[in-house]
C-alpha positions in Angstrom: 8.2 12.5 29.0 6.4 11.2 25.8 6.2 7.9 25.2 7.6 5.9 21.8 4.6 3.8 20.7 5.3 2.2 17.1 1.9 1.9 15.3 1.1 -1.2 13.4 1.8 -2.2 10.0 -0.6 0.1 7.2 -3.0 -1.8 5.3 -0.8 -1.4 2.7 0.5 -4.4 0.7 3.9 -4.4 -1.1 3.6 -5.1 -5.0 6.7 -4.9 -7.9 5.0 -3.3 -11.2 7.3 -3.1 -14.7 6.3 -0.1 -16.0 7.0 1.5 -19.6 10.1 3.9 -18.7 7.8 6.9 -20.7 4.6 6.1 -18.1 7.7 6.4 -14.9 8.7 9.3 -16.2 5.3 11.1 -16.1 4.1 9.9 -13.3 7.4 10.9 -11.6 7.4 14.5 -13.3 3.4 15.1 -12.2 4.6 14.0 -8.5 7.3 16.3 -8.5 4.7 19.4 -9.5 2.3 18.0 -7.2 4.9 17.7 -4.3 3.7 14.4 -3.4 5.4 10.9 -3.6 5.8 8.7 -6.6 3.5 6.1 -4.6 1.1 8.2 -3.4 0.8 9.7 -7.0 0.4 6.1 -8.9 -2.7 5.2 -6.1 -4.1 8.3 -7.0 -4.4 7.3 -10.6 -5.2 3.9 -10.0 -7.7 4.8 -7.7 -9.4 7.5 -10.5 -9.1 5.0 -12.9 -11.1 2.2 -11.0 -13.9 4.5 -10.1 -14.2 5.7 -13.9 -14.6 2.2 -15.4 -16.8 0.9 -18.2 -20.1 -0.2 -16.6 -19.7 -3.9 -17.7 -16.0 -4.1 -16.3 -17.4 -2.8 -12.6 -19.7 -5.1 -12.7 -17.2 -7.8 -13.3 -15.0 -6.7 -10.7 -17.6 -6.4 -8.0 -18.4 -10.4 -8.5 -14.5 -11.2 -8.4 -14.5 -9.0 -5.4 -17.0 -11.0 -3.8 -15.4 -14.5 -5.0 -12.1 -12.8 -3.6 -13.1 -11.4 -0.1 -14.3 -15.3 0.7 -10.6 -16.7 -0.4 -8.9 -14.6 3.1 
């Protein structure tokens, strides 16, 4: 008999956003074509949109990143 083993918590971390009812809609009309979650669908943009930045903004953001990972 198999065993129940409950994995831990995700590295995930729980965040409310207000979002523009238009940008909901989109995102939740490209999740349904893509047959994915609304979730998973919004990191995937997020994550495109951090790794297509303006130069001087990635720069930025790898200093606060630094400055950040020392805080925890």
């Amino acid at each position: 008999m198999k065993k129940l083993k409950i994995p831990q918590n995700h590295s995930g971390i729980s965040k409310t956003l207000r979002l523009p009812e238009n940008i909901v809609k989109d995102i939740q009309i490209l999740s349904d074509m893509k047959n994915i979650s609304f979730n998973k669908t919004v990191t995937e943009l997020l994550e495109f949109s951090l790794k297509n930045l303006d130069e001087e903004d990635e720069k930025v953001i790898e200093e606060k990143r630094k400055d950040f990972s020392m805080l925890y």
